[in-house]
C-alpha positions in Angstrom: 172.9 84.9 -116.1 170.8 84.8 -119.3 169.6 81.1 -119.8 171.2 79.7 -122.4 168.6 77.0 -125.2 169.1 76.1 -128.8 166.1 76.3 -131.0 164.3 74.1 -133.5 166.0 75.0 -136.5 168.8 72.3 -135.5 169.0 69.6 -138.2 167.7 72.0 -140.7 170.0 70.5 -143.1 168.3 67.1 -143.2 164.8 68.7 -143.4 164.7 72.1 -145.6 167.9 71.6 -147.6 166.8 73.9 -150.4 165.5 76.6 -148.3 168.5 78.9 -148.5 169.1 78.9 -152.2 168.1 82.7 -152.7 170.3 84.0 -149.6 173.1 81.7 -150.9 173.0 83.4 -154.6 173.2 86.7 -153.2 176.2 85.8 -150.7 178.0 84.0 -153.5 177.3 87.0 -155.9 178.8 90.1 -153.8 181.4 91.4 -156.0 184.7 92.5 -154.5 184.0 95.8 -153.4 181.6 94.6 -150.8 184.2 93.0 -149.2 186.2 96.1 -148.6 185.4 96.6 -145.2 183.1 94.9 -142.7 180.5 97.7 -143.0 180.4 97.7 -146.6 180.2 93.8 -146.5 177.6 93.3 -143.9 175.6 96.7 -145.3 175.7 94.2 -148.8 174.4 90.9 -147.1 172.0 92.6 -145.0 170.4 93.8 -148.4 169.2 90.3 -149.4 168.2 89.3 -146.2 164.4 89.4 -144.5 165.4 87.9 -141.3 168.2 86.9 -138.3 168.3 83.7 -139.8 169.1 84.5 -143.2 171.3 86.8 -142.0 173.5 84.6 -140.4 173.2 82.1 -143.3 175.1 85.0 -145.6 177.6 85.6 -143.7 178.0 81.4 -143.4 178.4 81.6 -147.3 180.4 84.5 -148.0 182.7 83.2 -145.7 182.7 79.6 -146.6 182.9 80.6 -150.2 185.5 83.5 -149.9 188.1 82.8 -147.3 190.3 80.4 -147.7 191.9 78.0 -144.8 195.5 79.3 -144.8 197.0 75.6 -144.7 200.9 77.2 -145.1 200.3 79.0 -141.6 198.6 76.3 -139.7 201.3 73.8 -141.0 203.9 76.3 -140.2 202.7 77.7 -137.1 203.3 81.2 -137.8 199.8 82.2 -137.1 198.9 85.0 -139.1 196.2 88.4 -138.0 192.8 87.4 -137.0 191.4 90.5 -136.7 188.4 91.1 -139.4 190.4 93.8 -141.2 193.3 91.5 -141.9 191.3 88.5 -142.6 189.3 90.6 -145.6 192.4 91.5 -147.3 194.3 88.6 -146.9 191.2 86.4 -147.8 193.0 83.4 -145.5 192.7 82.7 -142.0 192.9 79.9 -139.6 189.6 79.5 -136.9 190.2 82.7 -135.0 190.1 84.9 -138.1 186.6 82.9 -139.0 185.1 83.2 -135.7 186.3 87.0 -135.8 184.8 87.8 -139.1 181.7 85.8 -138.4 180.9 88.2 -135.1 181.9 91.4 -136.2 179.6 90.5 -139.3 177.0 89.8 -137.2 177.3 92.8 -134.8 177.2 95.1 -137.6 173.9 93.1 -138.8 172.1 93.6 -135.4 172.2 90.0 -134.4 173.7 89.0 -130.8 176.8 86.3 -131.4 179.4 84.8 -129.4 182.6 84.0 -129.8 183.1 80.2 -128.3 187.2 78.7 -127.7 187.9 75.3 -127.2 188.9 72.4 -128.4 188.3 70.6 -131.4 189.3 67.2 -132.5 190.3 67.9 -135.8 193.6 67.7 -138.3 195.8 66.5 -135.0 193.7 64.8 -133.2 194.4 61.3 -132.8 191.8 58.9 -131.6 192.4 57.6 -127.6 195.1 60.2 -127.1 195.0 62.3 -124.2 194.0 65.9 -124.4 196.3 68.8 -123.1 195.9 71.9 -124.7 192.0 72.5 -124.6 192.2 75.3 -126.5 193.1 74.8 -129.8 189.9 76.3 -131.7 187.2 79.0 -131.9 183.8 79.2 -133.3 180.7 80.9 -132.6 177.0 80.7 -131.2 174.3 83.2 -132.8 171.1 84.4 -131.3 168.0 84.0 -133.9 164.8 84.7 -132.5 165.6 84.4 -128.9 167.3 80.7 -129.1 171.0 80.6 -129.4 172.4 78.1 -132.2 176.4 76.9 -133.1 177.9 77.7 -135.8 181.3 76.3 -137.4 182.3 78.5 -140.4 186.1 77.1 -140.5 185.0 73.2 -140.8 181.7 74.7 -142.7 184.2 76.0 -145.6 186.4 72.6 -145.9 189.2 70.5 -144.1 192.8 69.3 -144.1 193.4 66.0 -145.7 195.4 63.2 -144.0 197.9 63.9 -146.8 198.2 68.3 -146.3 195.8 68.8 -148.9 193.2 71.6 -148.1 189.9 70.5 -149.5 187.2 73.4 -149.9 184.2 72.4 -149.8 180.9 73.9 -148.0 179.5 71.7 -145.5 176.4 72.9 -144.5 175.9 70.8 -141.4 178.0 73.2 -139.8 175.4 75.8 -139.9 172.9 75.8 -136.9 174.5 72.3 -135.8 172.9 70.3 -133.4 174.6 70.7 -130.0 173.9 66.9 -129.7 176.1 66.2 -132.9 178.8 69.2 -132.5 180.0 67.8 -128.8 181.1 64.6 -130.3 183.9 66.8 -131.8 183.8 70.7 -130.3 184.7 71.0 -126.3 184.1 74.8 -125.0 185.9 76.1 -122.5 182.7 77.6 -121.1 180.3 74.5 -120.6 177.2 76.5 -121.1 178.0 76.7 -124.7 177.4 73.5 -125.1 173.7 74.2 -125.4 173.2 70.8 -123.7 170.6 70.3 -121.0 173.1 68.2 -118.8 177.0 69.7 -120.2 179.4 67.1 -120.9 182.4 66.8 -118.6 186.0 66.7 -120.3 186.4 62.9 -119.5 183.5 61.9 -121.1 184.5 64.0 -124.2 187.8 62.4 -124.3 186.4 58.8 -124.1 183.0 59.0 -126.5 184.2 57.8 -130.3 185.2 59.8 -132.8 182.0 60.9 -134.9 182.3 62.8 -138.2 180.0 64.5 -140.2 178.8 62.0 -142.8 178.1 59.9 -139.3 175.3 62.3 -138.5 174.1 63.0 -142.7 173.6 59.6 -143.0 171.7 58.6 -140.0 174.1 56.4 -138.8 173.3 55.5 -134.7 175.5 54.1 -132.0 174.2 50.3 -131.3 176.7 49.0 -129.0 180.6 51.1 -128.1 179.8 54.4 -127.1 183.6 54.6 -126.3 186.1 55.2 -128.6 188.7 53.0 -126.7 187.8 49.4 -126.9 189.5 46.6 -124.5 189.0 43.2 -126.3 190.2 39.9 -127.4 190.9 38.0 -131.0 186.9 39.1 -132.1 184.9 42.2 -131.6 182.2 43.0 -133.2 180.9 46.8 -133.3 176.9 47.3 -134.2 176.1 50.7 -136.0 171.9 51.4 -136.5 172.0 52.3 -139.9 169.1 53.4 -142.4 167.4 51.2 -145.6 170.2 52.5 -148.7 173.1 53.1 -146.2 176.2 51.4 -147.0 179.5 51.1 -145.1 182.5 49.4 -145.0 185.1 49.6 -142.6 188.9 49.1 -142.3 191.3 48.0 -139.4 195.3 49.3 -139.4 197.1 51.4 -141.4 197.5 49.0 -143.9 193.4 49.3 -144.2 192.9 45.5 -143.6 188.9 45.0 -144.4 186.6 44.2 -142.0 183.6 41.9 -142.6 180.8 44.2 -142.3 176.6 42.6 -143.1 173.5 43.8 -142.5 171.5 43.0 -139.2 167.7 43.8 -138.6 168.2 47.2 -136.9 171.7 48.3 -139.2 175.1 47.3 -139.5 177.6 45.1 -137.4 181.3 45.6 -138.2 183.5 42.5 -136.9 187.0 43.0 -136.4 189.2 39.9 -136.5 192.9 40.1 -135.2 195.9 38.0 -135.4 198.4 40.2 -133.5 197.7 42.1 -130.1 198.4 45.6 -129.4 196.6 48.8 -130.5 194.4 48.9 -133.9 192.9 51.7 -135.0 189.4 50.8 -136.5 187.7 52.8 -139.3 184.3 52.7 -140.5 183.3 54.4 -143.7 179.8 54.9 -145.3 177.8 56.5 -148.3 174.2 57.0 -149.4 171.9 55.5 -152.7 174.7 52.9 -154.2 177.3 50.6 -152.4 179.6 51.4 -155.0 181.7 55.0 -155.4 183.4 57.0 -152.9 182.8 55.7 -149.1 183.6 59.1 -146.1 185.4 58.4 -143.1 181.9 58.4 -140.6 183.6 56.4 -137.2 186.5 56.1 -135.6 187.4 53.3 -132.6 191.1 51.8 -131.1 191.3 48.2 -130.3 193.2 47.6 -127.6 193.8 43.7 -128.4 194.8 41.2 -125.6 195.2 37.8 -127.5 194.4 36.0 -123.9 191.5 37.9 -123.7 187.7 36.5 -124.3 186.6 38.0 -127.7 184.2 40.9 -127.3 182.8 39.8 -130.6 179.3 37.5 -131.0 180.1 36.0 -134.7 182.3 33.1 -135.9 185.2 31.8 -135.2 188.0 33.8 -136.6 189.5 32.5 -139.8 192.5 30.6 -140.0 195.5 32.7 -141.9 195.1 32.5 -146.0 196.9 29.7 -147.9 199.9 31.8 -148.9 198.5 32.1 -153.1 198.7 35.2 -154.6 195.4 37.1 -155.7 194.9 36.5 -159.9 194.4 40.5 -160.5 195.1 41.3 -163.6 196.1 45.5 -163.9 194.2 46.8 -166.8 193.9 50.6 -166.3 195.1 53.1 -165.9 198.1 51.8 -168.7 200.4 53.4 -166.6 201.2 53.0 -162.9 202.9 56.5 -162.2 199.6 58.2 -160.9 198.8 62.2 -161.4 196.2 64.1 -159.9 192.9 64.1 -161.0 190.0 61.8 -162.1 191.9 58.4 -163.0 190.0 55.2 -164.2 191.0 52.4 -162.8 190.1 48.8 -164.1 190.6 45.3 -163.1 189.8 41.7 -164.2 189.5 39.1 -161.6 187.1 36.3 -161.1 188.0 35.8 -157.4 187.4 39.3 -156.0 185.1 39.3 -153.9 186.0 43.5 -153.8 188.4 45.8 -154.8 188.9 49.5 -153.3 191.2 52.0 -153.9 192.3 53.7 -150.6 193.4 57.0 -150.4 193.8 59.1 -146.8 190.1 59.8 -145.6 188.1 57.9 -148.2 187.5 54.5 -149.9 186.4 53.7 -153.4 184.7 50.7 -154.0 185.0 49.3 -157.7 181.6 48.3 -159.5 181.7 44.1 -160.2 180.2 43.4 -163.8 181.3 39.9 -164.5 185.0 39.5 -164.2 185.5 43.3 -164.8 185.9 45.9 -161.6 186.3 49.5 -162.7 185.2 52.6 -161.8 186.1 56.8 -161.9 188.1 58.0 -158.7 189.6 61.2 -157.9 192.5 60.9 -156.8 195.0 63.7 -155.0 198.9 63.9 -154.2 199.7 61.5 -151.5 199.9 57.8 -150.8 197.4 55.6 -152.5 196.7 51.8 -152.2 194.3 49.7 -153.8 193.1 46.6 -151.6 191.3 43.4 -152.2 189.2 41.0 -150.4 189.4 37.4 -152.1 187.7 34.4 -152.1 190.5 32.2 -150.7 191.9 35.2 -148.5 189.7 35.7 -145.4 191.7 39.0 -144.8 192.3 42.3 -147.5 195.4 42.5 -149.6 196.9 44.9 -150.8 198.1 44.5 -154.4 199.2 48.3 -155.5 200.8 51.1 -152.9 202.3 53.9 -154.4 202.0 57.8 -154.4 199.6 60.3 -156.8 202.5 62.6 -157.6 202.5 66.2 -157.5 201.1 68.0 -160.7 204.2 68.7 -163.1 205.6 70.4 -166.1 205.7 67.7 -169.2 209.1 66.6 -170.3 208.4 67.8 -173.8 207.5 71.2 -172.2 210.8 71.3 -170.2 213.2 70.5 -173.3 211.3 73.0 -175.7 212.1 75.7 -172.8 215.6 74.5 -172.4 215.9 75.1 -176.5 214.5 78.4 -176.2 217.2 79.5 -173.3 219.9 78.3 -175.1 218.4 80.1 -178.4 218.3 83.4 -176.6 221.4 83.0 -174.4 224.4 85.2 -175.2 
């Protein structure tokens, strides 16, 4: 059997970023009737290509840019065609019709591909639970050059929302991923396409933490839990090597209690204190240049909490529970609380904030501080939305908003001139 390597393009993203920009302007270009069969298409993106590797990077981008994640079908699970034929005209499909597409793209290019299943811990997944069906996903290997490398054209053209909400967007890590970075989330059913010198077995896979993307873009490392379950006491304190102009923050619960987070020599160290035992899921988010704007999801633990237990953490005492006072927040925009879709500034004056973030599914938004005054621009999308605080005299966050971002709808004035014009033209 063929032995089976990755190459050194891995990590491309973090070292050429710009070096596709001509193959990506003619795979965004193709006009529509390219796409009317996979021999017209691949006859078009083979015309802007010199090489396998550009080659596969047009066919990444068409597809990233062109299909659309059918969110209706997933949701529903009436899985729709994912043969190549079906997927063109329909222009949706789930991660079979991607992988399809991808391959027969490929084949009729000349380059050697492979279709990988598995399992993937994506929109379902929840951290610490136990695996059954191992195949829930497909993606794809592609040989450039005589190395084989992964590719993920599904999570490459977007991803599901906590809240439903499909959000396209290309993510270029997904392109010749490292096989070091794509195990901490893709499990094939065939070990050897893992690429790894020493495969992973399915218990280790199941126990490692839940990495994402940004986790890998930023340059985050793992300084201490390797695990994603944790066993601990009232404490813990989690230590993440993290680059000069990193920033994260990190949130415990549903509720997205803050945890303390401060720089150490080597990075970061997130500690974690609890009042109640049980399990607590433990998030840590992160961004790039500036602490303040929109933080990504990056880490994911469980705290399995056992009051009686010796703290796992190395830093203070915890605090004793806050006074009982109320936060002085004063609301000052938007002017209204009913929230709509879209870019929304929010405002607040406070002088004992030590920081305010709005909190919506997979990200955090941390205010700007000038003065008294925290504002800042947030997108925000249908769905629940909280905005929490971390006080001076409160050791733990607050929460003082929760409400939902409603669903995009027709103006009252709109509706009643409508009605008018009905009852105008009614018999």
């Amino acid at each position: 059997m063929e032995q089976r390597r990755t190459g050194p393009l891995c990590g491309w993203q973090f070292t050429h970023p710009t070096q596709f920009l001509r193959i990506d302007a003619h795979a965004r270009a193709a006009p529509r009737s390219a796409a009317a069969g996979v021999g017209s298409l691949a006859r078009y993106l083979a015309a802007g290509s010199s090489s396998e590797l550009e080659k596969a990077r047009g066919i990444f981008v068409w597809l990233t840019a062109n299909i659309r994640y059918d969110t209706a079908a997933y949701l529903s699970g009436r899985f729709p065609s994912t043969e190549p034929a079906a997927v063109l005209k329909r222009g949706l499909a789930l991660c079979g019709g991607y992988a399809n597409l991808f391959a027969a793209l490929a084949r009729e290019m000349g380059l050697r591909v492979q279709i990988i299943e598995g399992y993937a811990k994506g929109f379902s997944y929840r951290v610490g639970a136990v695996i059954l069906d191992w195949s829930n996903h497909g993606w794809n290997a592609v040989n450039i050059a005589g190395d084989w490398y992964l590719v993920d054209a599904t999570w490459g053209a977007g991803h599901l929302e906590d809240s439903g909400h499909y959000a396209r967007q290309l993510t270029d890590f997904y392109f010749l991923v490292s096989p070091e970075h794509l195990i901490y989330t893709h499990f094939p059913r065939d070990g050897n396409w893992q690429l790894l010198p020493t495969p992973l077995s399915r218990d280790r896979f199941e126990r490692q933490v839940f990495l994402r993307e940004p986790f890998f873009r930023l340059g985050l490392t793992l300084d201490s839990h390797t695990e994603a379950v944790i066993e601990t006491g009232g404490e813990l304190d989690i230590r993440l090597g993290a680059p000069p102009g990193v920033f994260l923050m990190a949130a415990v619960g549903t509720a997205g209690d803050a945890a303390e987070v401060r720089r150490t020599a080597s990075g970061c160290q997130v500690t974690c204190r609890f009042t109640k035992a049980g399990r607590h899921e433990i998030v840590v988010f992160g961004r790039g240049g500036s602490e303040w704007g929109t933080y990504e999801a990056l880490a994911v633990y469980v705290a399995r909490v056992d009051l009686g237990k010796r703290a796992t953490g190395i830093g203070p005492a915890p605090h004793l529970p806050p006074t009982g006072r109320l936060p002085d927040v004063k609301w000052v925009l938007p002017f209204r609380k009913a929230l709509r879709p879209g870019q929304v500034e929010f405002a607040f004056i406070s002088a004992e904030a030590v920081e305010l973030v709005i909190v919506q599914g997979e990200r955090r938004y941390r205010l700007r501080r000038r003065g008294v005054i925290l504002r800042g621009k947030v997108t925000l999308y249908p769905g629940p939305c909280q905005v929490v605080g971390r006080f001076t005299h409160h050791p733990a966050s607050v929460s003082i908003f929760s409400g939902q971002v409603l669903k995009p709808c027709v103006p009252h004035a709109v509706k009643w001139l409508l009605g008018l014009i009905l009852m105008l033209i009614a018999p």
